[in-house]
C-alpha positions as CSV (number, residue, x, y, z in Angstrom):
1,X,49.6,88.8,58.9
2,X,46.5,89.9,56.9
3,X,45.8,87.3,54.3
4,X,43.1,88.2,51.5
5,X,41.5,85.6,49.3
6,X,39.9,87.9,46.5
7,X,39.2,91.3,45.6
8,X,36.1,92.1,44.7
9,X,35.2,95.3,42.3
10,X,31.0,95.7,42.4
11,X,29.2,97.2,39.9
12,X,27.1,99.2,42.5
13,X,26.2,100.4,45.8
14,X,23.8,97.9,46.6
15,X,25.9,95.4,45.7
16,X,29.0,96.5,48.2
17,X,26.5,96.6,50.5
18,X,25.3,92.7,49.9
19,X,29.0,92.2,50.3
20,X,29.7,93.7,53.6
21,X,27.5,91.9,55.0
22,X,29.2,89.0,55.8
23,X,31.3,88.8,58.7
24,X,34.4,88.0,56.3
25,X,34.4,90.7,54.1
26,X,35.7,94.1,54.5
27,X,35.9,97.0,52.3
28,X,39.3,98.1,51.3
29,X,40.4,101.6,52.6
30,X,43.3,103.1,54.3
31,X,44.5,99.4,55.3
32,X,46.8,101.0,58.5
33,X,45.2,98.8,61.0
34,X,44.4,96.0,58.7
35,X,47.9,95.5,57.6
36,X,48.7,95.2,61.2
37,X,46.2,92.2,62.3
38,X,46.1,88.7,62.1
39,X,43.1,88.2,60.1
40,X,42.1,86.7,57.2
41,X,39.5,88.3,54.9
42,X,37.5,86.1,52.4
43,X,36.3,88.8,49.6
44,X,38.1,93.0,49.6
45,X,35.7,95.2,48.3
46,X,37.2,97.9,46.4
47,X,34.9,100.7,45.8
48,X,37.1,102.6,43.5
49,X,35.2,101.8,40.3
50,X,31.7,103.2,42.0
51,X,31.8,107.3,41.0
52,X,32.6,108.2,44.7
53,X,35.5,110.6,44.2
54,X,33.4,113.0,42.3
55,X,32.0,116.5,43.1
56,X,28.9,118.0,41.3
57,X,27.9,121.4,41.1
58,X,24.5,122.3,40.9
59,X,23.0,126.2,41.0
60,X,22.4,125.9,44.9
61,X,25.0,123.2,46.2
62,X,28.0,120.9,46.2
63,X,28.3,117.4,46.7
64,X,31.5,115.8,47.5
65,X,32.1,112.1,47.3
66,X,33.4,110.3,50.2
67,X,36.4,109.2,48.1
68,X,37.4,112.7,46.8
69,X,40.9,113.5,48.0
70,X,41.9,116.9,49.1
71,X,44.0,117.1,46.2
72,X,40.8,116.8,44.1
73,X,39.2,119.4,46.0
74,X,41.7,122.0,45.9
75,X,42.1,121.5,42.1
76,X,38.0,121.9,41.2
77,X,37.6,124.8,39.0
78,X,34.8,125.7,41.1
């Protein structure tokens, strides 16, 4: 069963990354194969709060988050 001890929202990039660095701590995501394991994980970090489901528009390109859903795509007024 997976057991997690606290969830942890950063403030930034370089902070998630400071967090994943220890062997304990994962990033929270899909959770399919997490849900399935024995483990237990010290600190989640949830990324949601970090901007990453956002797509800009500038005169010569796009760029897509890694957290922007297909949903989100389809519906850009671009």
């Amino acid at each position: 069963m997976l057991k997690i001890k606290e969830i942890i929202r950063p403030q930034s990039l370089e902070e998630a990354y400071e967090l994943n660095q220890k062997r304990t701590n994962r990033i929270l995501g899909g959770m399919l194969w997490m849900r399935m394991s024995n483990i237990q994980i010290q600190k989640a970090i949830d990324l949601s709060g970090l901007g990453l489901n956002e797509v800009e528009e500038t005169e010569e390109e796009f760029s897509i988050g890694c957290m922007v859903t297909l949903r989100e795509l389809e519906l850009h007024e671009a």
